[in-house]
C-alpha positions as CSV (number, residue, x, y, z in Angstrom):
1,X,-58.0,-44.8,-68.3
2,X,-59.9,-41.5,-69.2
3,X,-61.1,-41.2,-65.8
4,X,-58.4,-41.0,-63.9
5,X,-57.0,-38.6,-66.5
6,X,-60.1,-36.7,-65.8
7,X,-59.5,-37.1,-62.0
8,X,-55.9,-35.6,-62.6
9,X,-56.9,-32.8,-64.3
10,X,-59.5,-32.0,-61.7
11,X,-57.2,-31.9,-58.9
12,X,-54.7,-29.9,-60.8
13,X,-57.7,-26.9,-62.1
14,X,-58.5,-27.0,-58.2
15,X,-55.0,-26.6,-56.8
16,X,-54.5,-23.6,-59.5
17,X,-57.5,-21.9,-58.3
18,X,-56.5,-22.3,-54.8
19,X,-53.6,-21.1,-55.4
20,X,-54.4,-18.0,-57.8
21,X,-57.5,-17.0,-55.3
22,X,-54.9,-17.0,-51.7
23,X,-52.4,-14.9,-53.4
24,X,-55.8,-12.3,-54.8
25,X,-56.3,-12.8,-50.8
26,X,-52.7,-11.6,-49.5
27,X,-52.2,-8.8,-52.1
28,X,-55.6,-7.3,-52.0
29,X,-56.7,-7.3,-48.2
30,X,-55.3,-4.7,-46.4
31,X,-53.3,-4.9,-43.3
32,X,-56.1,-4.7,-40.1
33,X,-52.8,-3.8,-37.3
34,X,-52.0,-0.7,-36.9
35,X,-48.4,0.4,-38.4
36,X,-47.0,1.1,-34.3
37,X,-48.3,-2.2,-33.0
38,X,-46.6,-4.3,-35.8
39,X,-43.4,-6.6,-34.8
40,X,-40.5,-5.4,-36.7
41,X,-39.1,-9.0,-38.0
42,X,-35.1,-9.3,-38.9
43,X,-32.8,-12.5,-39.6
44,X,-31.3,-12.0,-36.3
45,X,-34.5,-12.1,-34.3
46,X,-35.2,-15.5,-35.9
47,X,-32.2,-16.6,-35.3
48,X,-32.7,-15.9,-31.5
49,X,-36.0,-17.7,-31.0
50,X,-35.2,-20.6,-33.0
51,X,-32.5,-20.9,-30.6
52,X,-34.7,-20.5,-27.5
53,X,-37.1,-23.2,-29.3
54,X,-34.1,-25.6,-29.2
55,X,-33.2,-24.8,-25.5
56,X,-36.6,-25.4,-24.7
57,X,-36.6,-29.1,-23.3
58,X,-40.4,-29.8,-23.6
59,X,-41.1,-28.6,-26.9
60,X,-38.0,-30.5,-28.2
61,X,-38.9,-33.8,-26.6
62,X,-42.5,-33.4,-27.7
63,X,-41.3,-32.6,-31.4
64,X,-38.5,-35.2,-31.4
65,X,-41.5,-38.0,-30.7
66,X,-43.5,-36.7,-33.0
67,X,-40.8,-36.3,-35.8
68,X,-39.8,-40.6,-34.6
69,X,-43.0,-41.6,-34.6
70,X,-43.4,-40.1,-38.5
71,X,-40.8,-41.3,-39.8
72,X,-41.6,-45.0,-38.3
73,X,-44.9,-44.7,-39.8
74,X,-43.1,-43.9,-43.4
75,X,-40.4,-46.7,-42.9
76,X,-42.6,-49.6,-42.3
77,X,-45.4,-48.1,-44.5
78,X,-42.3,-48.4,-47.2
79,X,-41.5,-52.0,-46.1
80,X,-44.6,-53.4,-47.2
């Protein structure tokens, strides 16, 4: 029982030190692009290419599988 208290606390000291040291990374690093080459992003531009990601025919069939084939894994993984 202690060691799998042990092994909890472990994994929870990691993930907070993970975490802490990725968001050091993305506040301290500068940005390397230069200020006229960055994309200007707005809700209506991501608006506009999820759209063309759902017109897109081969990317949806090729997400729709993989999305089925996940949840068929989970369902009969939850069955037994």
């Amino acid at each position: 029982m202690i060691d799998s208290q042990a092994r909890v606390s472990t994994s929870g000291s990691v993930g907070c030190a993970l975490s802490t040291t990725i968001t050091e990374i993305v506040f301290w690093l500068p940005e390397t692009l230069p200020e006229e080459k960055r994309v200007k992003a707005s809700l209506p531009s991501a608006f506009r290419n999820y759209l063309a990601l759902l017109k897109n025919t081969k990317f949806m069939r090729f997400t729709l599988c993989l999305t089925f084939y996940y949840v068929a894994a989970y369902w009969v993984k939850r069955r037994d």
